[in-house]
N, C-alpha and C positions, 0 to 999 in steps of 0.2 A: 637607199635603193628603192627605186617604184616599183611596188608589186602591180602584177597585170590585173589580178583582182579588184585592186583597191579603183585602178583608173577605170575598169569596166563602171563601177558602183555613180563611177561620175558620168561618163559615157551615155548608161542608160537613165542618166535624170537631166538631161544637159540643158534640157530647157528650165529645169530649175534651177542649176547651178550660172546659167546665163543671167536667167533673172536677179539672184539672190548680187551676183558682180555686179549689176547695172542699178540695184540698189543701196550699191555702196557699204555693200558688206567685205570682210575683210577676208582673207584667202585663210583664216586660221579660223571663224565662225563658218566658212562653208564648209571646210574639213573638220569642223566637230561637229554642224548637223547631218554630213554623211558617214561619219566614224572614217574618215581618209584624214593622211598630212597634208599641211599644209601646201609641202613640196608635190604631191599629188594635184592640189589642187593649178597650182602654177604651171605642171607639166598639162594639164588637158587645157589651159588658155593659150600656152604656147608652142604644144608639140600635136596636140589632137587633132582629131577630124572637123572640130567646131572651134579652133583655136580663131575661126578669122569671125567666127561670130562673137566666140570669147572677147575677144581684145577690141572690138568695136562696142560691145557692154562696157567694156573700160573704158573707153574712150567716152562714151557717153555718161559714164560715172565723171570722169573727168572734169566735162563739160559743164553740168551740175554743180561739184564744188565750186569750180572759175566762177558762174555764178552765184553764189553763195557768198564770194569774197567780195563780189558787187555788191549785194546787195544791204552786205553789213557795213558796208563803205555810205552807199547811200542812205542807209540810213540815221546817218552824223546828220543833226539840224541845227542850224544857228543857235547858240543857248545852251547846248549840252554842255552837262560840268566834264571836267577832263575824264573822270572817271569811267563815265556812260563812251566818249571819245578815244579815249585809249583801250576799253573795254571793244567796241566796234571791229578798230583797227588789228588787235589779236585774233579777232574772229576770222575777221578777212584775212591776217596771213595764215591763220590755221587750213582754210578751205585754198588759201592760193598755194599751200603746200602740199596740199590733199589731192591738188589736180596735177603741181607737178611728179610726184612720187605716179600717181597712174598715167601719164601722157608728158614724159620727162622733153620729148620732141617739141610741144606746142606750148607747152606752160614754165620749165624749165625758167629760173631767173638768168640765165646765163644766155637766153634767149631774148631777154626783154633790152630797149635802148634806156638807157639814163638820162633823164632827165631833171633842170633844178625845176622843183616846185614850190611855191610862195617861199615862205622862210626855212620851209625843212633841209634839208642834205637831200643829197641824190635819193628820187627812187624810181620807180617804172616809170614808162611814159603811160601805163595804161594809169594807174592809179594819178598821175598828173591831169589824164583828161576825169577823169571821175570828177577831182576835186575840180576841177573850172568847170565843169557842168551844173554841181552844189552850185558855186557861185552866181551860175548866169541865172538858177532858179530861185534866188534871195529876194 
């Protein structure tokens, strides 16, 4: 159950509690630096008076990881031992899962088309143009 207390405490900090989401912190580190749950914190993104500012902080947290998964993609260079290359590639699904858990609408795999790229098995079409853009830049 939400106590009405605990959502005030967020309420009256919400420009911090905005920030603290758009910095990609987690709804269980915002509720331990306000002493609220976790579920307190989810009900003022989703149920509050600033829930439409909340969930575009997310969204733009989102946004950020998808890039993040870029750019650990892009950064695989001709040469890398597999290690540094499969090291990359976890990074980038680390952050392309990070974006779809906050923005399950826009990032979601179930949203992406399949496509074959070089020798691998199916995967995104986006990660398909990444890797022909490495190539066109060799």
């Amino acid at each position: 159950m939400i106590n009405r207390s605990l959502r005030k405490i967020l309420d009256d900090n919400a420009d911090a509690v905005i920030a603290m989401i758009e910095d990609d912190n987690s709804y269980k580190k915002i509720g331990e630096k306000f002493k609220v749950d976790a579920a307190d914190v989810s009900y003022f993104v989703n149920h509050s008076q600033y829930s439409t500012r909340a969930r575009e902080a997310l969204s733009n947290s989102a946004d950020r990881a998808f890039d993040k998964a870029e750019e650990a993609i892009l950064e695989i260079v001709g040469g890398d031992d597999n290690a540094i290359i499969t090291r990359q590639k976890e990074l980038a699904h680390h952050y392309r899962r990070k974006a779809a858990v906050k923005n399950r609408n826009r990032y979601a795999d179930s949203h992406k088309i399949q496509a074959e790229v070089k020798d691998t098995s199916s995967t995104s079409s986006w990660l398909g143009e990444v890797l022909s853009e490495i190539d066109k830049n060799k």
